[in-house]
C-alpha positions in Angstrom: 0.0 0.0 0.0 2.8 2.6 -1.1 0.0 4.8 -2.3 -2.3 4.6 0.4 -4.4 2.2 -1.8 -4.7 -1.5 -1.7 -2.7 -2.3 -5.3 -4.1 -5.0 -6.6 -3.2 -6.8 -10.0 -6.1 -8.9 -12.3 -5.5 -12.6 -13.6 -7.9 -13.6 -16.1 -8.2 -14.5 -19.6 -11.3 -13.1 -20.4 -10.9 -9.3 -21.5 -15.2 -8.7 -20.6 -14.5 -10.2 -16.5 -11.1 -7.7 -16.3 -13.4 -4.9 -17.6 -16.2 -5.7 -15.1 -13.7 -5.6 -12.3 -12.0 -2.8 -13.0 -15.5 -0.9 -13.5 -16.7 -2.4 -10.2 -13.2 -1.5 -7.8 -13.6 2.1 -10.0 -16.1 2.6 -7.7 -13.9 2.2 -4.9 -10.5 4.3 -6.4 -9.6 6.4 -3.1 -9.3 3.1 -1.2 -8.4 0.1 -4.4 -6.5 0.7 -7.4 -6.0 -1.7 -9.9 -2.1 -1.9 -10.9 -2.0 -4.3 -13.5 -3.6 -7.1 -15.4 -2.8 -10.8 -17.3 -4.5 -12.7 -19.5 -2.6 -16.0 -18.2 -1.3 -17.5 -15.5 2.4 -17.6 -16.8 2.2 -13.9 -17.6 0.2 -13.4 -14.2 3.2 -14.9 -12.4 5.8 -12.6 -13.9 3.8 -9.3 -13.4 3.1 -9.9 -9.2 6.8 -10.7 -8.4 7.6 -7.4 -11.2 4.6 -4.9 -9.1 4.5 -6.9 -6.1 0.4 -6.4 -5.6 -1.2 -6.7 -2.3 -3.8 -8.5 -3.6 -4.1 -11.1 -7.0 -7.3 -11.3 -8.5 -6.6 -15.1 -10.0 -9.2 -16.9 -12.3 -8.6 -20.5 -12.4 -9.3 -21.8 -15.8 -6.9 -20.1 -18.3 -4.6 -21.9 -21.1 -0.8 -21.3 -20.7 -1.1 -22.2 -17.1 -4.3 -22.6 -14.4 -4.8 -20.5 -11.7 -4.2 -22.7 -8.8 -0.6 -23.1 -10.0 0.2 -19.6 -10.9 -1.5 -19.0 -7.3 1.1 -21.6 -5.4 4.0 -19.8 -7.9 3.1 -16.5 -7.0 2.9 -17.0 -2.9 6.0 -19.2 -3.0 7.9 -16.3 -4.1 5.9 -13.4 -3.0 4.8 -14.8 0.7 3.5 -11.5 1.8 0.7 -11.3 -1.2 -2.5 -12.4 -0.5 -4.5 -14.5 -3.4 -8.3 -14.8 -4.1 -9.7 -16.9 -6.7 -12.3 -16.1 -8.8 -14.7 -19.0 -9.7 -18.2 -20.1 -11.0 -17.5 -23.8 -8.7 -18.7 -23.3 -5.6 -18.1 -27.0 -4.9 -16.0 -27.6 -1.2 -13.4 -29.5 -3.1 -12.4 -26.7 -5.7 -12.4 -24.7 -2.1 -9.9 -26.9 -0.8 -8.0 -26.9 -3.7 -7.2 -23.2 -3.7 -6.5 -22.6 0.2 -3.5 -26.0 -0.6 -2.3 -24.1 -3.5 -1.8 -21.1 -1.0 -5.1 -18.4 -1.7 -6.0 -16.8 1.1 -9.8 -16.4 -0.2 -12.5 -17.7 -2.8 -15.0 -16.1 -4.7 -17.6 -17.1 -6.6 -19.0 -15.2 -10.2 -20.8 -13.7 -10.5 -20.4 -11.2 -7.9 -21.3 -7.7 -6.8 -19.0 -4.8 -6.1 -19.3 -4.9 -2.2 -18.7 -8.7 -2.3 -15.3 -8.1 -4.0 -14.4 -5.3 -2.0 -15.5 -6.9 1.1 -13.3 -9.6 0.3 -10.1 -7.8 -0.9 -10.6 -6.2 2.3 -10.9 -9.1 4.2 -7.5 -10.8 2.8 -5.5 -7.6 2.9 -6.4 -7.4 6.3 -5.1 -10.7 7.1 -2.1 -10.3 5.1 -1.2 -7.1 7.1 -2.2 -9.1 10.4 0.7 -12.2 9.4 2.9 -9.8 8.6 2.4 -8.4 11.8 3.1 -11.6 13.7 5.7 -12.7 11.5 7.7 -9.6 12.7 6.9 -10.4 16.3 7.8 -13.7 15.9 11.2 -12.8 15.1 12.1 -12.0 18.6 12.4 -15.7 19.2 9.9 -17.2 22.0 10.4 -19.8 24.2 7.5 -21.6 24.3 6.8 -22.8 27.8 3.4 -26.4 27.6 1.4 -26.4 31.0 -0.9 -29.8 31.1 -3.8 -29.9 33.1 -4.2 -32.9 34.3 -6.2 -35.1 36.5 -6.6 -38.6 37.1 -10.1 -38.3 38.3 -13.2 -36.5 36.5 -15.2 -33.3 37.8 -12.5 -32.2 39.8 -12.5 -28.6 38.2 -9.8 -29.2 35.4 -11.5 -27.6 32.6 -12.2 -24.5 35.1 -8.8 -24.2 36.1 -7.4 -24.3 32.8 -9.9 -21.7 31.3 -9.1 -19.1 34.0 -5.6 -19.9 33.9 -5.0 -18.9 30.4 -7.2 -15.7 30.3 -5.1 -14.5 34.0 -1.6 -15.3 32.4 -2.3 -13.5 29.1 -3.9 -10.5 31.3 -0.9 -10.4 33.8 1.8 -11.8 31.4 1.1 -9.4 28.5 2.0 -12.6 26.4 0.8 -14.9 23.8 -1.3 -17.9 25.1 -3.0 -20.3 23.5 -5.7 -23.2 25.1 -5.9 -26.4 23.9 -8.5 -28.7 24.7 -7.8 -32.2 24.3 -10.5 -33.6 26.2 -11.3 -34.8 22.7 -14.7 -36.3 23.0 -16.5 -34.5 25.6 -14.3 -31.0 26.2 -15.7 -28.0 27.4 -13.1 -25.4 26.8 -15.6 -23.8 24.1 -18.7 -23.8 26.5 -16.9 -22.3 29.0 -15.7 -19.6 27.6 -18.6 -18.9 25.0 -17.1 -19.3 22.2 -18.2 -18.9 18.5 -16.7 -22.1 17.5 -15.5 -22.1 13.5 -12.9 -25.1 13.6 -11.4 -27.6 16.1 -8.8 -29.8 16.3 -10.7 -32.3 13.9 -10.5 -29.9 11.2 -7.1 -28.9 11.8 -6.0 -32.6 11.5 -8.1 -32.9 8.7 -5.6 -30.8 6.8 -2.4 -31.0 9.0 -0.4 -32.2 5.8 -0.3 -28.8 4.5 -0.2 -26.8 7.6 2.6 -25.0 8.9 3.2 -23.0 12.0 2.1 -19.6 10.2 -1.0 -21.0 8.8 -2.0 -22.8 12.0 -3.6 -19.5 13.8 -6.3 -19.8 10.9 -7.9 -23.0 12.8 -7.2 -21.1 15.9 -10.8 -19.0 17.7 -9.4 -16.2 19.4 -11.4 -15.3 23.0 -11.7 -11.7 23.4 -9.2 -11.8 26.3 -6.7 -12.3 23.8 -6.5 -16.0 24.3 -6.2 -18.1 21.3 -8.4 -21.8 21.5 -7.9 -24.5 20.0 -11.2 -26.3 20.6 -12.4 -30.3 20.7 -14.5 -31.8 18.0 -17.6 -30.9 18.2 -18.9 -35.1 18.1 -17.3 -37.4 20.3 -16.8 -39.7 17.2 -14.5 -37.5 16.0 -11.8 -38.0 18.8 -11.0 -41.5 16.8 -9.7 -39.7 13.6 -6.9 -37.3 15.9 -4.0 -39.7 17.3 -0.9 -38.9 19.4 1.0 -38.2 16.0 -1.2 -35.5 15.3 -0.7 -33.9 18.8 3.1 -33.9 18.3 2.4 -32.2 14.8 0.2 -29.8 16.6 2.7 -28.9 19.5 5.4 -28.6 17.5 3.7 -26.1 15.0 2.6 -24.0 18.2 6.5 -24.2 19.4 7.5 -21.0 19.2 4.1 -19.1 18.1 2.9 -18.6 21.9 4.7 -18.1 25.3 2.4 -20.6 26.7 0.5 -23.4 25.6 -2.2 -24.6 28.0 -3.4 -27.8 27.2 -6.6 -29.4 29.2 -6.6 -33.0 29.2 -9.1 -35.9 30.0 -8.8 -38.4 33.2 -7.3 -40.9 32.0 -4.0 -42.1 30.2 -4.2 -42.7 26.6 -1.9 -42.3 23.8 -2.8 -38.3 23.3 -2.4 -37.5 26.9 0.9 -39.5 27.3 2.0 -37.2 24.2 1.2 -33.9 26.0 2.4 -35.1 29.3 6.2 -35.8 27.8 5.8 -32.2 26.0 5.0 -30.7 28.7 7.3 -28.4 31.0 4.7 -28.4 33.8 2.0 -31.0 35.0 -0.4 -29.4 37.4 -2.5 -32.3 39.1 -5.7 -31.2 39.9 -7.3 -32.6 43.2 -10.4 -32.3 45.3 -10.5 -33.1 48.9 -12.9 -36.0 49.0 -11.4 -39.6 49.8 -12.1 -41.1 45.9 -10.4 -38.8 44.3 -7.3 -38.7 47.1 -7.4 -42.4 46.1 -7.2 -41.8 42.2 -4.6 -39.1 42.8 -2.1 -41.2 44.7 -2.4 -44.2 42.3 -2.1 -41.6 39.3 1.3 -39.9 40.8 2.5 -43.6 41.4 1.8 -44.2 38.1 3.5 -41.1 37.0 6.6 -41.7 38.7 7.2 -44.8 37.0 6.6 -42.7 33.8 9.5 -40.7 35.0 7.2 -37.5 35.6 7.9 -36.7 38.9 9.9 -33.8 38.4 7.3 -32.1 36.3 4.4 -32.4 38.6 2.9 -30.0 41.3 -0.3 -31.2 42.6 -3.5 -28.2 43.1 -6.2 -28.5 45.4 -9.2 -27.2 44.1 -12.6 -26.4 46.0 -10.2 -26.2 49.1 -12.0 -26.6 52.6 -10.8 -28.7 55.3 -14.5 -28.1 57.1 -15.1 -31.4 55.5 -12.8 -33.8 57.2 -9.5 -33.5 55.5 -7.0 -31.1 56.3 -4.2 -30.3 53.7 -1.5 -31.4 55.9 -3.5 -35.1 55.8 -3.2 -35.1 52.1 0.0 -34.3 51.7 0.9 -37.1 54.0 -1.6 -39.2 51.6 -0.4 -38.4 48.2 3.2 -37.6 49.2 3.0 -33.8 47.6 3.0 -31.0 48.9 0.1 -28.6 48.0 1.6 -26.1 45.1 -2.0 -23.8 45.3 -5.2 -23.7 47.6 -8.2 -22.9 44.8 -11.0 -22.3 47.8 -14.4 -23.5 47.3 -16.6 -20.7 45.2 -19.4 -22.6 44.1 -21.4 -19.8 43.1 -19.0 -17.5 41.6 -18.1 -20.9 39.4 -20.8 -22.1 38.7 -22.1 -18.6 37.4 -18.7 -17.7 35.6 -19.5 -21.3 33.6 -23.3 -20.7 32.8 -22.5 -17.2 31.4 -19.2 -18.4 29.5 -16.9 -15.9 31.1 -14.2 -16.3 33.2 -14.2 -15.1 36.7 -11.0 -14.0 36.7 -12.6 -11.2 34.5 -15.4 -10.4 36.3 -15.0 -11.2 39.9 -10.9 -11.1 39.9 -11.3 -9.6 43.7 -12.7 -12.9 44.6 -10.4 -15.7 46.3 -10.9 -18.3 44.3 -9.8 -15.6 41.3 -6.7 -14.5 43.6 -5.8 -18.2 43.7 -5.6 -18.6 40.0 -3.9 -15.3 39.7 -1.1 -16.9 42.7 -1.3 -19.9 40.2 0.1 -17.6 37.0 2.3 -15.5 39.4 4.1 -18.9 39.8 4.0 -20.0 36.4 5.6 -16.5 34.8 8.4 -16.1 37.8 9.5 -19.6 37.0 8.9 -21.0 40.5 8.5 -24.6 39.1 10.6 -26.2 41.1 10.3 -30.0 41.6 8.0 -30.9 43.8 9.5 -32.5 46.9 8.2 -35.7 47.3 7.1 -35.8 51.3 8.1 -38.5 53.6 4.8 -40.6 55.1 5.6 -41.3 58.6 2.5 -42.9 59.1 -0.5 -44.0 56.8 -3.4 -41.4 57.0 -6.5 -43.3 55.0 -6.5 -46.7 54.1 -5.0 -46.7 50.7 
């Protein structure tokens, strides 16, 4: 935009379609202005990397050369232009076809002037917004993987994870992305009310030709500034996404965010396992009731053996010894000490759930709010210290 005009440069054969475009971005000239045009893809290529357009108007039938491969040509050079192809198919596949050869939008003839514009809009907008990042990104971040992690269900996980994102990108100032790999029944997009466009099912669905840039298109970013990653939306789904995927999926975040959240299901399957050895820190997540002290132990026996001791720091959440056990019991129990106290707030939860916002937002001068914001204190001054296994001197509960 060296003119204060999106440039933009016309592919297409037909001499009546470049007409009609021009006529229809005339009406737009103090904002679009149309640099150039081809009548083929060969001589489409050689004008964008000569003008160096923001945006490429690209039909896709032409015959020296098609449009989807003057379109993969002409961003493999030029990275920072942004493609839209122009087509009567309206067909998913054709779709596909032009977001693998690297267009950044599809239209489809005939359309009207705003439709155009509103798209050229659209795509220089996004353009601007990866060139953006791509500068940020080359201050190099360490990416730092949290798991949440319980080996017993309804113990708070999902709330804890939620609220722990939102406070670290609010305190932090940093980049922070949620994943939710409860994959069949997660509620990371109910809880934070969410307009849900893709999950992890679609991204897997096209991970082949994904790469760390083009990964924050699958990603729904939460008006805190949190970026989600959501479950499927069917629990049939889950069986399509293995632990390779999750690997993929990690490693493509590496270096994107400063953290990566990840909120896992109770149990230990191949995808868990995966984000467990990625992970820097594993926060168990405990209540105070004797089934779940049960699970808990077993699980950090387990996790031992799994040689993730000296990743784990156990929370306490819906904290209150007025119900039998005191915390100095349960360490004694599951041979951890207590990293954070997350008091008992059943209204403040339960209400910050049904509205889909978290209460760190709107009730951050409450104590279960101060907890999580201790919780990210911890996390962003590095005080991850091993956990120091504690020495039973006697046998508290029966297990």
């Amino acid at each position: 935009m060296e003119n204060g005009k999106i440039n933009v440069v016309i592919v297409d054969d037909s001499n009546d379609t470049v007409e009609n475009i021009k006529t229809l971005l005339g009406l737009y000239e103090k904002t679009i202005e149309v640099i150039g045009t081809a009548k083929g893809g060969k001589e489409g290529v050689k004008l964008c990397q000569k003008l160096r357009p923001d945006i490429v108007l690209m039909d896709v039938n032409m015959p020296d050369m098609d449009g989807l491969t003057a379109t993969n040509l002409i961003t493999s050079s030029i990275p920072d232009v942004g493609v839209i192809i122009m087509s009567v198919q309206s067909e998913n596949e054709y779709l596909k076809k032009a977001m693998f050869a690297g267009a950044r939008e599809y239209i489809i003839k005939p359309f009207s002037a705003d439709e155009l514009v509103a798209s050229i809009t659209k795509t220089y907008e996004a353009q601007n917004k990866r060139k953006h990042n791509t500068k940020m990104l080359d201050q190099v971040i360490q990416t730092r993987v949290i798991s949440v992690f319980s080996t017993k269900g309804g113990v708070g996980k999902t709330t804890i994870a939620t609220n722990l994102a939102v406070a670290l990108a609010r305190t932090a100032k940093k980049r922070v992305c949620l994943l939710d790999l409860d994959l069949q029944f997660g509620d990371v997009g109910v809880m934070m009310n969410l307009s849900v466009k893709n999950t992890i099912y679609d991204l897997v669905k096209d991970i082949k030709n994904l790469d760390s840039d083009l990964i924050n298109d699958y990603l729904t970013t939460h008006f805190t500034g949190v970026d989600v990653l959501p479950a499927p939306v069917k629990p049939e789904y889950s069986e399509f996404i293995d632990s390779k995927h999750i690997e993929k999926i990690l490693s493509f975040l590496n270096g994107n965010f400063h953290y990566v959240i990840i909120d896992l299901p109770a149990s230990f399957q191949d995808i868990v396992l995966t984000a467990l050895d990625n992970s820097e820190k594993i926060l168990i997540v405990s209540t105070l009731d004797l089934p779940t002290i049960k699970n808990i132990k077993v699980g950090l026996n387990l996790m031992e053996n799994l040689k993730y001791k000296d990743k784990v720091q156990v929370v306490v959440n819906k904290a209150n010894e007025q119900y039998g056990v005191r915390y100095s019991e349960f360490e004694e129990t599951v041979g951890y000490p207590i990293w954070v106290n997350v008091p008992e707030d059943s209204n403040t939860v339960i209400t910050s759930a049904n509205k889909g916002i978290p209460f760190v937002m709107t009730r951050d001068d409450t104590k279960v709010a101060k907890a999580i914001f201790e919780l990210s204190d911890k996390i962003q001054n590095n005080n991850l210290q091993p956990a120091k296994e504690k020495s039973s001197k006697w046998k508290i509960f029966s297990f």
